[in-house]
C-alpha positions as CSV (number, residue, x, y, z in Angstrom):
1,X,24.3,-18.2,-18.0
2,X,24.9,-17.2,-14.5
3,X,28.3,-19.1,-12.8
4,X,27.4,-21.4,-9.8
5,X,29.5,-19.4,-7.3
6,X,27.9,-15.9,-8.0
7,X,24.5,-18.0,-8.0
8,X,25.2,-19.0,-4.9
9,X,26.1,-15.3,-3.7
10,X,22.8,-13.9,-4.2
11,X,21.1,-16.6,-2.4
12,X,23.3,-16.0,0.5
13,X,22.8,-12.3,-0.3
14,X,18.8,-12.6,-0.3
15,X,18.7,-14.6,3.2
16,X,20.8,-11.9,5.0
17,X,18.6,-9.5,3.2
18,X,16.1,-11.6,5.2
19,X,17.3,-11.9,7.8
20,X,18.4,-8.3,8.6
21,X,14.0,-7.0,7.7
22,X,13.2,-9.3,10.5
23,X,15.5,-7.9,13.0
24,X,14.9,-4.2,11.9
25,X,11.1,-4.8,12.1
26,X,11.7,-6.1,16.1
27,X,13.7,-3.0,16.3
28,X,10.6,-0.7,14.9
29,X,8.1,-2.7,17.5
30,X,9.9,-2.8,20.5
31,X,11.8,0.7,20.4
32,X,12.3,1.8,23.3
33,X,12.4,5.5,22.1
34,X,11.1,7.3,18.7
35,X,14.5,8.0,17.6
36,X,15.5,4.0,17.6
37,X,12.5,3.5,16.0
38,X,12.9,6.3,12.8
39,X,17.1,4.6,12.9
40,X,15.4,1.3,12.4
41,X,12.7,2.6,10.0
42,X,15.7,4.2,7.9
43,X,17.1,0.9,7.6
44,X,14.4,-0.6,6.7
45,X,14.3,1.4,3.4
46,X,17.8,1.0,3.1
47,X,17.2,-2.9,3.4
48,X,14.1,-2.4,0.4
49,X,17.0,-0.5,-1.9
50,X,19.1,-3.5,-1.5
51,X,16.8,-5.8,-2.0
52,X,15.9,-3.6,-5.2
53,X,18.9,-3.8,-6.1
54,X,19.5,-7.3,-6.2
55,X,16.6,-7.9,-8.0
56,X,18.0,-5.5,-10.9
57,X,21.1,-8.1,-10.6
58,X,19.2,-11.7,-10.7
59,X,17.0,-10.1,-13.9
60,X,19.4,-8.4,-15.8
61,X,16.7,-6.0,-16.4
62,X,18.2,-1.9,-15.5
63,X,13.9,-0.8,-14.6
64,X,14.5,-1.9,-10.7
65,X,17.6,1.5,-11.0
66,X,14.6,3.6,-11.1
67,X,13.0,1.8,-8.1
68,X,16.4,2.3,-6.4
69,X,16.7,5.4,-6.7
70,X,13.3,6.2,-6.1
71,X,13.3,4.2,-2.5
72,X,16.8,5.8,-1.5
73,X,14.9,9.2,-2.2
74,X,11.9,8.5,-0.7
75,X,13.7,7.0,2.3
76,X,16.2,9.7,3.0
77,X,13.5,12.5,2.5
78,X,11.4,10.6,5.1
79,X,14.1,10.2,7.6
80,X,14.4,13.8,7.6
81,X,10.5,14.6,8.4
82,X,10.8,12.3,11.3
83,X,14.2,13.8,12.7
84,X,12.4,16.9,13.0
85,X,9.4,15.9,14.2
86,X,11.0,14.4,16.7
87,X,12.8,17.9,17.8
88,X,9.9,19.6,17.3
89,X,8.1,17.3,19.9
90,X,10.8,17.1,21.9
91,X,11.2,21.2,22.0
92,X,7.3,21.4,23.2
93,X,7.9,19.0,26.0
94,X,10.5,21.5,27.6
95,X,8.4,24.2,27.3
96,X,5.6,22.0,29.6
């Protein structure tokens, strides 16, 4: 049985979870620059390994670890790819 307080805690938890997608998806649409937007893409898979983890808290059940740990991965190695694709495109334009 899950105590009322700690109930209440992960509802809280799940509407700032909320709360904070929908402010990092404005920050992917509106920008203004590509870096901004990869920041705000990176927290947005941050944002999915909380929410992940949470989930592995409300069930009890340890398969949504893997997910987490999957996400952060993914996440981090995507962050990466941008960052230097960014340079990359960034070291072309001073050569025009």
């Amino acid at each position: 049985m899950i105590d009322p307080v700690f109930s209440i805690i992960l509802e809280i938890s799940k509407f700032l979870l909320f709360l904070a997608m929908i402010l990092v998806c404005i920050r992917i649409v509106r920008g203004p620059h590509a870096g901004d937007r990869v920041v705000a893409l990176d927290m947005l898979c941050m944002l999915g390994v909380s929410i992940a983890a949470l989930a592995a808290i409300m069930s009890g059940s340890m398969a949504f670890i893997d997910v987490v740990l999957g996400l952060a991965l993914i996440g981090f190695l995507a962050t990466v790819a941008f960052a230097a694709f960014i340079e990359r495109g960034s070291d072309q334009s001073e050569e025009n």
